[in-house]
Backbone bond lengths (Angstrom), bond angles and torsions (degrees), N, CA, C in turn:
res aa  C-N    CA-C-N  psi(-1)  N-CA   C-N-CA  omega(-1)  CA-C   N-CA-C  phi
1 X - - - 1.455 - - 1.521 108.02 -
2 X 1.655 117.71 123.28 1.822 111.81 172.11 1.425 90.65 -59.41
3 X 1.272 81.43 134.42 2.351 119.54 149.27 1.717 92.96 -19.01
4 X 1.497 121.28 -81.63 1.590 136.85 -163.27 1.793 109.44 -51.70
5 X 1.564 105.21 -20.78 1.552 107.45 173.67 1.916 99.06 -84.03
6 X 1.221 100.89 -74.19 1.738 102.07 172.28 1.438 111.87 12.31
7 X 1.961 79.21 -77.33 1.742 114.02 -139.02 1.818 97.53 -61.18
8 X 1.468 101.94 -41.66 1.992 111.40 161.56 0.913 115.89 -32.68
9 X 1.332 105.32 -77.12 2.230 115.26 -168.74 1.523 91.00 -55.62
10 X 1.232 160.01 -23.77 1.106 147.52 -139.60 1.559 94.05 -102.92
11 X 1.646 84.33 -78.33 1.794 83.13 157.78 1.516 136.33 9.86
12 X 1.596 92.08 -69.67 1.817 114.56 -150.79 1.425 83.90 -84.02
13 X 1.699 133.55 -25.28 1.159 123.95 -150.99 1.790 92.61 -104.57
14 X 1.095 122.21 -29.19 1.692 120.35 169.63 1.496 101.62 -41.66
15 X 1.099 97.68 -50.15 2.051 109.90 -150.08 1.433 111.00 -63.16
16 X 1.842 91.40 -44.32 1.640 94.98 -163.90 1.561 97.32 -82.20
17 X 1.310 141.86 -28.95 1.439 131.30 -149.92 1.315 105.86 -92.31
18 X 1.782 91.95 153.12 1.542 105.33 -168.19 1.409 127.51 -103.02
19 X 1.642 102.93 29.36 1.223 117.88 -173.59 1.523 118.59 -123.38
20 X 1.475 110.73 27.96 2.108 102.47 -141.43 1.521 117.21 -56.27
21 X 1.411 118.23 14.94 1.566 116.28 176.60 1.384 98.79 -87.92
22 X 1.383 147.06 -11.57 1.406 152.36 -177.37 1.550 102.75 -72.21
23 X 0.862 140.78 93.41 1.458 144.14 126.13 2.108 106.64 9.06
24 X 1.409 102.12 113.76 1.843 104.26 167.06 1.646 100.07 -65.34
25 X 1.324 125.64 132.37 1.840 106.73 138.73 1.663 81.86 -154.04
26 X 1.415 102.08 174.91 1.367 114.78 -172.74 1.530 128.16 -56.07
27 X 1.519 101.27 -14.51 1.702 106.76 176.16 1.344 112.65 -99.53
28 X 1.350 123.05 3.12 1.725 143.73 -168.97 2.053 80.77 -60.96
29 X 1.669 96.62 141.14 1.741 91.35 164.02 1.155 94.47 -131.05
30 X 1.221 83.28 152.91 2.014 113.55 177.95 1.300 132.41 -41.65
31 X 1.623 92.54 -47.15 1.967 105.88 -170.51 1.959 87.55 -97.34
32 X 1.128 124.01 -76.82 1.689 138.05 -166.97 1.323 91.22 -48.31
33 X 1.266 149.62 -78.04 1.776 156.26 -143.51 1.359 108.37 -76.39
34 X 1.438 119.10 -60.78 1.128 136.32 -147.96 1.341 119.06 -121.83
35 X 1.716 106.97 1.22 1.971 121.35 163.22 1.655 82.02 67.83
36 X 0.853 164.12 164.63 1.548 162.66 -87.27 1.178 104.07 50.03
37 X 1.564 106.65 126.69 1.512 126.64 148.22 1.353 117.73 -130.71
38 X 1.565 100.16 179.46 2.009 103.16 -160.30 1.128 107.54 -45.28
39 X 1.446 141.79 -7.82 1.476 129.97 -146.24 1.531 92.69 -128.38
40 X 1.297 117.62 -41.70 1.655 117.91 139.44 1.340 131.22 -2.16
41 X 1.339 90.03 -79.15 1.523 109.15 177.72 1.367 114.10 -78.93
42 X 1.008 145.79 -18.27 1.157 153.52 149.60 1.220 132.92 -47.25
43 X 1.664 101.04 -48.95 1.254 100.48 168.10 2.209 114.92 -89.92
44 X 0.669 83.56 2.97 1.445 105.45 173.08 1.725 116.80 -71.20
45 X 1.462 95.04 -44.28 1.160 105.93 -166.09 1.790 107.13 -87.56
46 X 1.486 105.71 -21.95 1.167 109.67 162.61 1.339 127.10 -66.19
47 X 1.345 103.55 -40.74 1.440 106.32 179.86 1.713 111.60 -61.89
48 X 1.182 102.54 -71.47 1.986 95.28 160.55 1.122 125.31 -28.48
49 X 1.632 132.00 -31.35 1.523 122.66 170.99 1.093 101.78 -68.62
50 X 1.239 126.31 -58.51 1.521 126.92 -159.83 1.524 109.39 -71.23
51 X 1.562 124.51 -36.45 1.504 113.84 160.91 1.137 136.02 -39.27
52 X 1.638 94.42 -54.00 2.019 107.57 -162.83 2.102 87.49 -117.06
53 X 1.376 115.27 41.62 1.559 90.52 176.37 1.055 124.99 22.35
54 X 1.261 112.34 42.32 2.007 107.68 159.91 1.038 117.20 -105.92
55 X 1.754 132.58 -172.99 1.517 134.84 -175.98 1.542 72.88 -138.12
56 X 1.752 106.87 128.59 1.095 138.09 135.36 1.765 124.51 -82.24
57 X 1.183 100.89 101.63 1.699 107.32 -172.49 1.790 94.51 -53.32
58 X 1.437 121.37 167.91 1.249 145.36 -168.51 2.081 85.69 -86.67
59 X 0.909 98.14 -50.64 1.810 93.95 -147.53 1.945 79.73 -79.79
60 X 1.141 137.98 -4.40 1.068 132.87 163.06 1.864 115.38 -69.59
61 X 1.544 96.59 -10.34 1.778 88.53 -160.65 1.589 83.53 -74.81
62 X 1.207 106.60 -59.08 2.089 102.75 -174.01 1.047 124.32 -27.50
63 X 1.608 126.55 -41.33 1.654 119.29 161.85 1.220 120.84 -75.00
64 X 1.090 135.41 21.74 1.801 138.03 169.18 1.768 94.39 -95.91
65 X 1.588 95.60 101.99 1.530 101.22 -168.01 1.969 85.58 -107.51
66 X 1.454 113.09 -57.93 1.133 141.27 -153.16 1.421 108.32 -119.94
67 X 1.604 107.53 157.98 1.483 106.11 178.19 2.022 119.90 -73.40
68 X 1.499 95.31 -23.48 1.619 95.15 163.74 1.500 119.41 -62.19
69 X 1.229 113.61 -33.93 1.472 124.51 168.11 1.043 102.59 -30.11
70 X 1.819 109.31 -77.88 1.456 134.85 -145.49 1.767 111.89 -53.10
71 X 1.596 85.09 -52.51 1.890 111.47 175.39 1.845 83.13 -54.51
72 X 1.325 128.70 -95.83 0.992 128.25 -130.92 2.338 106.00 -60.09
73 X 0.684 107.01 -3.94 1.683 138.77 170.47 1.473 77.28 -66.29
74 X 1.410 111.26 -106.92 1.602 118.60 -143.68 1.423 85.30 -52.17
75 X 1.445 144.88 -58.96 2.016 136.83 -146.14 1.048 82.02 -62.64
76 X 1.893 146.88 -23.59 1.273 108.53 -168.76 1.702 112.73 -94.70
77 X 1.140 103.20 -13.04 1.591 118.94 179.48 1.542 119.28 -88.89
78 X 1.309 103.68 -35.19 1.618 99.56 171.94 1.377 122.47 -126.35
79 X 1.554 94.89 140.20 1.473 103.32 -178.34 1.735 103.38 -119.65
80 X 1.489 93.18 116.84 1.288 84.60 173.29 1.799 142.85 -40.92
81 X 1.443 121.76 171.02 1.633 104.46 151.19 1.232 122.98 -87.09
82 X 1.616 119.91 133.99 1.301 120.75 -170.54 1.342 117.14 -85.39
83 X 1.025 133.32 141.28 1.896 168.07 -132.78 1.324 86.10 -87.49
């Protein structure tokens, strides 16, 4: 995944969470770490479509446990434009 995709999802994930004394790193979770609930993630997941134009399938939202999840979600959905 480029650094400039990361540094986005990270972004979106500072803003929305309801915990901001929690530290981001890749084992950070969504619902326990970061106060996320279904509607959370939901709207989360919208925001990533509409960033990186991808479709996040529905039965994909249930495995967004963690923020490696989240990253590894969009690296599998978007490919950047190449240089």
């Amino acid at each position: 995944m480029q650094q400039l995709t990361q540094y986005q999802v990270e972004r979106m994930l500072h803003r929305q969470r309801r915990n901001p004394a929690r530290p981001l790193t890749p084992s950070t979770r969504l619902v326990h770490d970061l106060g996320f609930d279904s509607v959370d993630v939901v709207e989360l997941t919208l925001n990533l479509e509409s960033r990186f134009h991808i479709e996040i399938a529905d039965a994909e939202l249930e495995e967004l446990h963690t923020v490696q999840d989240v990253l590894n979600c969009v690296d599998l959905h978007f490919s950047p434009p190449v240089a």
